[in-house]
Each structure stands twice: as structure tokens, then as C-alpha cells.
C-alpha positions as CSV (number, residue, x, y, z in Angstrom):
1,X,-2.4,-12.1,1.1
2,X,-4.7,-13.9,-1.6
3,X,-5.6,-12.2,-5.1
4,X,-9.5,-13.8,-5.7
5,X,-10.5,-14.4,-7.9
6,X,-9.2,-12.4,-10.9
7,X,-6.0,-10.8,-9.7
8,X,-5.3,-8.5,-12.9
9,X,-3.3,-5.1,-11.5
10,X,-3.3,-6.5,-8.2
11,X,-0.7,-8.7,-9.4
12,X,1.7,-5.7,-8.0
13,X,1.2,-6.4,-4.7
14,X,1.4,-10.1,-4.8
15,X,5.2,-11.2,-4.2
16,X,7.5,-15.0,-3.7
17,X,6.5,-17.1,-0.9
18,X,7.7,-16.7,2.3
19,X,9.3,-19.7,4.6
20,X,6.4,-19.2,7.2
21,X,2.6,-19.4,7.7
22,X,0.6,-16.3,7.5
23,X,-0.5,-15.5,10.5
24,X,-3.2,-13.6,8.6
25,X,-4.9,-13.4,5.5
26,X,-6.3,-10.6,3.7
27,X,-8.5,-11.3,0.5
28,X,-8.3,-8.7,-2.3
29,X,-10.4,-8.4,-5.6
30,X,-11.1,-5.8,-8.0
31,X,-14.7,-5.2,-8.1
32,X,-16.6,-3.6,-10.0
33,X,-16.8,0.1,-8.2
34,X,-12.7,-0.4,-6.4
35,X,-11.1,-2.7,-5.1
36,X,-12.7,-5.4,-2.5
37,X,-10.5,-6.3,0.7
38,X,-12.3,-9.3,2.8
39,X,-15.6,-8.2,2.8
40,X,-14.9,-4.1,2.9
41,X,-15.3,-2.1,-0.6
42,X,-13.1,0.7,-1.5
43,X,-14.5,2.6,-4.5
44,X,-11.2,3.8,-6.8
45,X,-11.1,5.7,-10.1
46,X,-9.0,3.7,-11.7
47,X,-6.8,0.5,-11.5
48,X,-3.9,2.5,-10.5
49,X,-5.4,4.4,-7.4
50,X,-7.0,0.7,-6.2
51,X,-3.8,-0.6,-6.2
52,X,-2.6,2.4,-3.9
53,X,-5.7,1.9,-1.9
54,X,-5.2,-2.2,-1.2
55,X,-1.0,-1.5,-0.7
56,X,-2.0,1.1,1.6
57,X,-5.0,-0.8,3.7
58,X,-1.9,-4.1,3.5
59,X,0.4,-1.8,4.9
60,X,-1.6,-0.9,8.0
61,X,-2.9,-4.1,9.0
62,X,0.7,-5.0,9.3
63,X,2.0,-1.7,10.6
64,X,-1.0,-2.8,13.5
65,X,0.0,-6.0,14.0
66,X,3.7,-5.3,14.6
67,X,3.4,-2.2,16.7
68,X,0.9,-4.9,19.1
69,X,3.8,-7.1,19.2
70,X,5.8,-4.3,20.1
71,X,8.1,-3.6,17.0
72,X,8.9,-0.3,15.9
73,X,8.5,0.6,12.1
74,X,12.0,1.8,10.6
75,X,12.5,3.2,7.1
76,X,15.7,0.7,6.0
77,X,16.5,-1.6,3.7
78,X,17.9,-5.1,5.6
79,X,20.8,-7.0,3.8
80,X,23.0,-10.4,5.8
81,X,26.6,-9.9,4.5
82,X,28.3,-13.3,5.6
83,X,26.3,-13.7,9.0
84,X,26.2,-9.8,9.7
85,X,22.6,-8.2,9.7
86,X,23.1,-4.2,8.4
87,X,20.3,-1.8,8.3
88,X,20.5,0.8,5.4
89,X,18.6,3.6,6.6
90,X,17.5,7.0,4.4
91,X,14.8,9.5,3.3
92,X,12.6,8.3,0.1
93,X,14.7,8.8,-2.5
94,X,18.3,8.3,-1.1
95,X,19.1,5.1,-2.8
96,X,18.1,1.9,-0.5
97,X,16.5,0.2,-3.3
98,X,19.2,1.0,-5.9
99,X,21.6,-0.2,-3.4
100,X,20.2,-2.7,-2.6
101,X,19.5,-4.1,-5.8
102,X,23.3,-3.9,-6.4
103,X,24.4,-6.1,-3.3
104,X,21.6,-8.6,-4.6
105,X,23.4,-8.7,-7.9
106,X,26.5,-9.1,-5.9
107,X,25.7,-12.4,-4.2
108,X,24.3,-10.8,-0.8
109,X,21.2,-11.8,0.9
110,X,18.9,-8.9,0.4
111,X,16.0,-9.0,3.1
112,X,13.8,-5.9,2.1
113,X,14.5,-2.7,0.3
114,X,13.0,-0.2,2.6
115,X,11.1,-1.8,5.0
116,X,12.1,-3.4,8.8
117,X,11.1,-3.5,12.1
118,X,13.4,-3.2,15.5
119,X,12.9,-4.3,18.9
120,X,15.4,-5.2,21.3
121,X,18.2,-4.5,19.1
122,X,16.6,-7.1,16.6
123,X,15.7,-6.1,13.1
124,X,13.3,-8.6,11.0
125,X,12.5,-7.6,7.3
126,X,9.2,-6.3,5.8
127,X,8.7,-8.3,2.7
128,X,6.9,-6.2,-0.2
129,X,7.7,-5.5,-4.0
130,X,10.6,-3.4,-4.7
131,X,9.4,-0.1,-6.7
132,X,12.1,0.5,-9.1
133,X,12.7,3.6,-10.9
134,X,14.0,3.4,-14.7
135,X,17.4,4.4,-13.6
136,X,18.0,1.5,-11.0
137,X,16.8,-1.2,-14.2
138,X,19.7,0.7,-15.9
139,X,22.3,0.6,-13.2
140,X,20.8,-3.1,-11.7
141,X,20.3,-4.7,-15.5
142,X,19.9,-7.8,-13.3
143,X,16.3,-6.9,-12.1
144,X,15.5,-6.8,-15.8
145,X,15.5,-10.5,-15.3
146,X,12.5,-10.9,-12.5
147,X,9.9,-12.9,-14.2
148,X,6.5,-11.6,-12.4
149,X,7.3,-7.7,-12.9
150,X,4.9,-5.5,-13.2
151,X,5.0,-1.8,-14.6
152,X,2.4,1.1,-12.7
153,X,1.7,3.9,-15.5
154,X,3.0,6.9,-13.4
155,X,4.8,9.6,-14.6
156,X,7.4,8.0,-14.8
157,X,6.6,4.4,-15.1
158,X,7.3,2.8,-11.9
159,X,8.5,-1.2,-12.4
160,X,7.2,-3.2,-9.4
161,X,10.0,-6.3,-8.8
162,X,9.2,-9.3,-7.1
163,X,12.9,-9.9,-5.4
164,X,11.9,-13.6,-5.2
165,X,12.6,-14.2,-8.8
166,X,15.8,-13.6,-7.9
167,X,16.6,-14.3,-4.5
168,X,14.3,-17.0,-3.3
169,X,11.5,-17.5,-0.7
170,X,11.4,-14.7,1.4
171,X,13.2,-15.1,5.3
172,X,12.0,-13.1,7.5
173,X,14.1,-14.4,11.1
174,X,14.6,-11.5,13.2
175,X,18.4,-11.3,14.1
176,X,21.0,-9.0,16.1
177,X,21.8,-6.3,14.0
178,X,25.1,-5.6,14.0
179,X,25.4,-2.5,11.6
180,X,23.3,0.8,11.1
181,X,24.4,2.8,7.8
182,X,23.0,6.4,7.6
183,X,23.2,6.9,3.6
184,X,24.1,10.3,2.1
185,X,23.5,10.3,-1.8
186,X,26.2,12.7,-3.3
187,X,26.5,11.0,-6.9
188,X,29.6,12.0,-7.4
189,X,33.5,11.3,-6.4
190,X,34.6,7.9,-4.6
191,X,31.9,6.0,-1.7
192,X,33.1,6.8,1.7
193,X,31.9,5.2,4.8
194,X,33.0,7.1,8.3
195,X,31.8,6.7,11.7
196,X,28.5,8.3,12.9
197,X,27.7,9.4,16.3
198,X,25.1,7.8,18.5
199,X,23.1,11.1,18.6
200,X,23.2,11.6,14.9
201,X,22.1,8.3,14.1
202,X,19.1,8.6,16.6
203,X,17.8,11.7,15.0
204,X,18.0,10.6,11.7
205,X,16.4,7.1,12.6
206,X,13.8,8.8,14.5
207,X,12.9,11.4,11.6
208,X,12.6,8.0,9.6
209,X,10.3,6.0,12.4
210,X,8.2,8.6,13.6
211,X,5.7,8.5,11.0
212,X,5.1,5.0,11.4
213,X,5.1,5.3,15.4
214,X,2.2,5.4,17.7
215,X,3.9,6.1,20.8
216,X,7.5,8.1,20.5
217,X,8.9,7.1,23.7
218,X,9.1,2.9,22.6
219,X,10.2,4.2,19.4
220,X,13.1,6.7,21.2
221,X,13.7,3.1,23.4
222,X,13.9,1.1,20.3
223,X,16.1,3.0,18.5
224,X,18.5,3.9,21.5
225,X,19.0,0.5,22.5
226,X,19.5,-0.4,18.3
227,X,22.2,1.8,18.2
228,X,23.6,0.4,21.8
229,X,24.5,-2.8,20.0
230,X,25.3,-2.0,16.7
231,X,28.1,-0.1,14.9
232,X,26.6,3.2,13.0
233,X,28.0,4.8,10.3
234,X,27.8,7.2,6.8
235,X,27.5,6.2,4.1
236,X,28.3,9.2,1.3
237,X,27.2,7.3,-1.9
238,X,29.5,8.1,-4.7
239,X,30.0,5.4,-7.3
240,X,27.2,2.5,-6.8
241,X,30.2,-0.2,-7.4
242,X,32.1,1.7,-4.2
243,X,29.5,2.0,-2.3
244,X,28.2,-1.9,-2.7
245,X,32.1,-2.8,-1.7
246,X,31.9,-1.0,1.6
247,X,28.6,-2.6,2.3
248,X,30.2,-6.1,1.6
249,X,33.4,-5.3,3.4
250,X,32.1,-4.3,6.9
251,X,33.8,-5.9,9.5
252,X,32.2,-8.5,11.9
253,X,30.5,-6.4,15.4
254,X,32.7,-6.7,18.8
């Protein structure tokens, strides 16, 4: 993705480089009625809705590309603890970016904060901007630290972080994945982390993929065959701290 040839807001969608060549490129500009991508206008209000409009046409020319190459959209953060590829799946709002921010601070390899795609019980991350909320800055101070962030004026402000800063180039290797965590934001008490059925995880994945999927019978294959070789499990977030240690302390797959 390249910002010509005066970035300004767009600078929200730009993140760290990644350790491959694009194989393609999509050239965004403000202009003077929207936003500009290649050689398409998109007439905006405002600065705010053409940055919703470029994230949004971004999004679907990958979503495109992947489901050609047969990959199946998943709603899930994607973190390597000591070899060990885990998926932290949820709804909007139930914590992947939060917790993921913590495991970053913690020393793990963080991947993408609520993006992958699956196929053939692989996962590979989607690299974007985290969107951070004012109460992850205060339990993450770390992210406070990201040199390129930029802050959207919603109500609230919403603080777009460039994990790059902070993590380095972006990887994006598919690998095995060995666990699925289902997270269950309760807030309160001690984290727990207890065994979750095949069936349960299925439904929830699926209620997770669908919107992304064009076909619901690769994306039924997909996940059934992801949760053939990985170890699936609940994750009831209590403390953040507690929660992180499970995460970090999962034990290798069979």
C-alpha cells in the first residue's frame, strides 16, 4: 500500500514493513472531493469517513485475493508462544487487542490483533493497525510508546498503533496452528482456561467467519479441519495479568 503523494490522515492505514514483496499495490491519496484509490474516486465528508472508505476498499481487495487462494477469513488475533501458533478468537469487543497487547508487552510474538486466515489447518496473520481504545493505552502503558500513532476523532478517540514500533517487520509465514482459544470477557475474579468442545468451537468460529465468507461449506471445511489439529479451549478473562499467563503457559500440541 503506497500513501501519494501527501499521506496526511491516511497515515492510519499505513503500518511497519513487512518481510515480503507485495504482491499488490494499491495507491491512496486524498483528493480534493474523497479519497483517491489507483485511479477510482471515492467522494467523503470528511477526513475521518475517507479513511473508513480507503480501510474498507484495503480490506476487500485482500479479503478477494485470499478467499481466490482459498483462505478463509477468521475473526482472531494470532500470537507464536515459543514455537506454538494460537488463535485468540471473539466477538468485537471481547478483548483480542487488549490481550494481545499484553502478551506483546510480555515478550511474545504478536502476529495480528484480530485478523487471520485458515486453510488446511494453517493460520497466517492479517497485518493492519491495531485500533486501541483509551482503556487498553491504560492497561498496555507500553503501546504509549509506538512512535507512528495516530488518534481518529470518534467518540471516543480511537488511537491507531502501528505494532511495528514495537515488534518489528511484520511476518506473515503461515504455520500449523496448534491452539484455538474461544475468549469469554467476565472482568472479574481469577482467568480460567478449560477445555472446549469441537462443536462449540465450530459454532462460535463460524459466527465469527461467516461474514467474511463467500461460500459456507469451504468455510464449515476450514474450520472443522482447524479444529481437527489443534487443541480448543475457553478462555474466561478475569485479571489481564492471569489471563496473559495462561496464554504463555499452554502446553506444546500432541
Amino acid at each position: 500500500m503506497e500513501l501519494a503523494p501527501r499521506p496526511g490522515v491516511l497515515a492510519a492505514l499505513a503500518h511497519g514493513g513487512l518481510a515480503r514483496p507485495a504482491s499488490d499495490v494499491l495507491r491512496l491519496a486524498l483528493s480534493p472531493v474523497g479519497v483517491r484509490v489507483d485511479d477510482q474516486e471515492y467522494a467523503c465528508p470528511g477526513p475521518l469517513a475517507a479513511i473508513e472508505c480507503a480501510y474498507r476498499l484495503v480490506h476487500d481487495r485482500v479479503l478477494r485475493a485470499a478467499r481466490d487462494d482459498g483462505w478463509t477469513r477468521l475473526h482472531a488475533a494470532v500470537v507464536d508462544v515459543d514455537g506454538r501458533r494460537v488463535l485468540l478468537a471473539g466477538r468485537s469487543g471481547a478483548g483480542k487487542t487488549t490481550l494481545a497487547a499484553r502478551l506483546l508487552a510480555d515478550g511474545v510474538a504478536v502476529l495480528a490483533d484480530e485478523g487471520a486466515f485458515v486453510r488446511d489447518g494453517l493460520a497466517v496473520p492479517l497485518p493492519r493497525r491495531w485500533h486501541v481504545r483509551q482503556s487498553t493505552l491504560e492497561h498496555v502503558p507500553l503501546l504509549r510508546t509506538a512512535r507512528n500513532t495516530v488518534v481518529l476523532p470518534y467518540d471516543p478517540p480511537l488511537w491507531t498503533v502501528d505494532p511495528a514500533d514495537l515488534n518489528g517487520p511484520w511476518r506473515l509465514e503461515p504455520a500449523r496452528v496448534d491452539h484455538v482459544v474461544l475468549l469469554e470477557p467476565v472482568h472479574r475474579g481469577e482467568s480460567a482456561l478449560v477445555p472446549a468442545g469441537t462443536a462449540a468451537g465450530i459454532g462460535e468460529l463460524l459466527a465469527e467467519a461467516l461474514p467474511y465468507a463467500d461460500r459456507r461449506d469451504r468455510t464449515v471445511r476450514a474450520l472443522a479441519r482447524l479444529l481437527r489439529d489443534a487443541s480448543c479451549h475457553r478462555l474466561r478473562v478475569g485479571t489481564l495479568a492471569g489471563a496473559a499467563h495462561l496464554i504463555r503457559t499452554l502446553p506444546a500440541a500432541p
